[in-house]
Each structure stands twice: as structure tokens, then as C-alpha cells.
N, C-alpha and C positions, 0 to 999 in steps of 0.2 A: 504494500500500500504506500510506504512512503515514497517507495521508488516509481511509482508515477509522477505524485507530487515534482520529485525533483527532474522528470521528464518535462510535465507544464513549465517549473519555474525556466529550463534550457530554453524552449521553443520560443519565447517573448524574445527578440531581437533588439527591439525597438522601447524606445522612454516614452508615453505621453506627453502633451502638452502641460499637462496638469504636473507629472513626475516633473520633468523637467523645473517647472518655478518650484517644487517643492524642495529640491535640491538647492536653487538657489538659495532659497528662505534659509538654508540651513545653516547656508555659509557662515563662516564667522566673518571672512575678510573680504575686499573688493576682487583680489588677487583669485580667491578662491572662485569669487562669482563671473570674473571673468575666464576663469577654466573651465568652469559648466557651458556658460555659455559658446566658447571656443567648440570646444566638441558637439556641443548641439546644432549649431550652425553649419560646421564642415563635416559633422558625421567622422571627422577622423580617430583613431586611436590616443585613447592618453598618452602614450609613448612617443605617438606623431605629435603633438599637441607640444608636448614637455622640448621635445627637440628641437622644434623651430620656436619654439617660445624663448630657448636656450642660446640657439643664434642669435637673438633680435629680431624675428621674421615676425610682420603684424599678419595675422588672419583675418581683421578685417577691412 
């Protein structure tokens, strides 16, 4: 039984719109709020995200 459960939770790909500001809200810092956003926007990996943030590359 539980191991369906954690088949549901794999299948979900995607944040809501609603997830998404919820994550924000959570943030402690701007820094942070601007990582959620980053990724919500380009759909790319936090590690992609972290990288070019690490350059200096603006995302938006």
C-alpha cells in the first residue's frame, strides 16, 4: 500500500501555480525567493539554476 503512494507522489512532475507562491511565502530571504522563482520561470534544474547564478548569468 504505501508503495503506491510513493508511485502517485513520483508521477507529479510539475508545481502548481498555487505550490509555487506557497514556496515562495516560505522563503525566509529575497535570495531565496528569487531561486523559486528562477526555476519556475525557466523550468530548469536547481543545479542549472545554482550554476549560472554562480557565473553572474541573469535568467531574467
Amino acid at each position: 500500500m504505501n508503495n503506491n503512494k510513493n508511485k502517485e507522489i513520483r508521477k507529479k512532475k510539475y508545481l502548481t501555480d498555487d505550490e509555487i507562491e506557497n514556496l515562495k511565502a516560505a522563503c525566509e530571504t529575497e535570495e531565496e525567493r528569487s531561486i523559486v522563482r528562477d526555476l519556475s520561470d525557466t523550468g530548469m534544474r536547481l543545479d542549472e539554476v545554482l550554476k549560472k547564478r554562480a557565473r553572474g548569468e541573469v535568467l531574467r
